[in-house]
N, C-alpha and C positions, 0 to 999 in steps of 0.2 A: 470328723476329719476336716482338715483347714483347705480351703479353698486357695488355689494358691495360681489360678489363672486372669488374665490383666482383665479387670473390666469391661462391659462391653464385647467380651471374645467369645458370647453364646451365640448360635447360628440365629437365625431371623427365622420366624414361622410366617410370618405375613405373606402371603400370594401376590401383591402388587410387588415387592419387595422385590422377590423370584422370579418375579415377568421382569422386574427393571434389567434383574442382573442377566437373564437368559436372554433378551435383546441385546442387551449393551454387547456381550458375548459373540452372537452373532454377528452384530454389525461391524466389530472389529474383526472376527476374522476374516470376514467378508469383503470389508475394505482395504485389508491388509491383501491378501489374495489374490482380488480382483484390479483393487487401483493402487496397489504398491503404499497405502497410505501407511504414516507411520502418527501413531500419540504422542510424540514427545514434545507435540507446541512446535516443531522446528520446522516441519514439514509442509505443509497445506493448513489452508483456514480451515476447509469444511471437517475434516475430522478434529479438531481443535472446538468449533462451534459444538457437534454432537459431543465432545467430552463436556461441556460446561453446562450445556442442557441438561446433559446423564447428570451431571454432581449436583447443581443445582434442583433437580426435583427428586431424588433420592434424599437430599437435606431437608426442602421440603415438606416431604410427604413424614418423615421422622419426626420433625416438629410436629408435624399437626398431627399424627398417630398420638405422639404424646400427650398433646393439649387436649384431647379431644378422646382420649382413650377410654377403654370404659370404666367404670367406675371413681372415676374423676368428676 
């Protein structure tokens, strides 16, 4: 059977992976909630900071899972 979904579209098993996203997760709706903040860069620095940090070691932590992967 022909594989016919876009590359990269398999879920992630990695546990650091799943904490990134299950934080990010909470911290947004938490911020959104609690201090009205919005992601869209238009709104406030400090949720703007935490999106760049989140993107930033999500990319990261993918490189070097790669690099460094096992049997590499």
């Amino acid at each position: 059977m022909l594989d016919t979904r876009m590359p990269g579209a398999g879920r992630s098993e990695s546990a650091v992976i799943k904490t990134i996203g299950y934080s990010v997760a909470v911290v947004a709706v938490g911020g959104y909630l609690l201090f009205g903040w919005s992601f869209d860069g238009n709104s406030a620095t400090v949720p703007t900071v935490i999106g760049v940090i989140v993107a930033a070691s999500a990319i990261g932590w993918t490189l070097y899972s790669r690099v460094y992967s096992k049997g590499s």
